[in-house]
N, C-alpha and C positions, 0 to 999 in steps of 0.2 A: 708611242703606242698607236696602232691603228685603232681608226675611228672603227667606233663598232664592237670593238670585241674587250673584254677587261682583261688585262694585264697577268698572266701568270702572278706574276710576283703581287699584286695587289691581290686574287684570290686568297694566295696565301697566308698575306695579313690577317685578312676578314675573316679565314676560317680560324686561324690562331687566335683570336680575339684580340688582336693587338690595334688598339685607337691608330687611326691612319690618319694622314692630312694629304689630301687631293686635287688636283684643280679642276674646275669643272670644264671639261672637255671633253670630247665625244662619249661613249657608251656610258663615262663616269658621271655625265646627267642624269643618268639611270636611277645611280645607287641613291638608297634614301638616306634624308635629312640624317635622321638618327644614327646614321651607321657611319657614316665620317666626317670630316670636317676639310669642309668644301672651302678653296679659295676662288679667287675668280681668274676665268680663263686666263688671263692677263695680271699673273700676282708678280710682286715686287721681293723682296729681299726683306722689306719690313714686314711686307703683308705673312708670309713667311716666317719670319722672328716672333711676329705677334702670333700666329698662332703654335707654333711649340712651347711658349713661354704660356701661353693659355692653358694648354695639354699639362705643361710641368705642375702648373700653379693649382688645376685641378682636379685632384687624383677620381674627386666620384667620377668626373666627366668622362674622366680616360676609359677608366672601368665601363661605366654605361656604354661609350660607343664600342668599347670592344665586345663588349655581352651583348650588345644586338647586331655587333658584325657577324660574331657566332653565330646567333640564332637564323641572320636570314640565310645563310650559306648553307645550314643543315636543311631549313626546310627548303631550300631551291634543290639541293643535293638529292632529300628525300623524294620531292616529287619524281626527279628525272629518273630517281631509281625505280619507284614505285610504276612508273610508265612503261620504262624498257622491261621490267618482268610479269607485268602486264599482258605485253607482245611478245614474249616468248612463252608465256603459258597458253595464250589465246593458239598461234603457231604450232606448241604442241598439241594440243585441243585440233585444231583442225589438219592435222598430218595423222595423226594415230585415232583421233573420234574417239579423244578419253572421255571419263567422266565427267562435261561440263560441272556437276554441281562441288566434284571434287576439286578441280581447279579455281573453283572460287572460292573454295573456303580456306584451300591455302591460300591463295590471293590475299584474303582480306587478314588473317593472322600474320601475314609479312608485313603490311600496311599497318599494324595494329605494335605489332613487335617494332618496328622503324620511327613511328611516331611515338614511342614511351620512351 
């Protein structure tokens, strides 16, 4: 994985809600406590065994970190959506000189619709 950017395939765990085990290495520093189970840069084969056998042994845990892998991935997903039609309302607003106060009120019922 390059440093810096998260993994496709780990995105994809976290938005599946599926409990993941990590090692902490570049942008995977990032991700919070509660959303996976972190080894250390440097994990062994035990370090490894012990925590799947952790995962197996505890079904709330698995559950919890995958129900707040879901959650931060929606609200990460949510903002950046919320941002890009943001700037293309704004864009349209200043190309054509619509009705600023209309474009905000769709604005904020996207924003409103996205977050429920």
């Amino acid at each position: 994985m390059i440093p810096g950017k998260v993994s496709r395939e780990l995105l994809d765990c976290l938005s599946y809600g599926i409990s993941t085990i990590i090692n902490n290495y570049g942008s995977n520093v990032e991700l919070e406590e509660n959303v996976v189970n972190r080894l250390d840069k440097t994990f062994t084969i035990y370090d490894l065994t012990n925590a799947i056998e952790f995962l197996y042994a505890n079904p709330k845990e698995r559950y919890n970190l995958g129900h707040n892998a879901k959650k931060m991935i929606k609200i990460n997903i949510i903002q950046w959506f919320v941002l890009i039609n943001f700037l293309m309302l704004l864009n349209r607003y200043i190309q054509k000189k619509c009705n600023l106060l209309g474009i905000l009120i769709y604005f904020q019922r996207l924003i409103i619709k996205n977050l429920l």
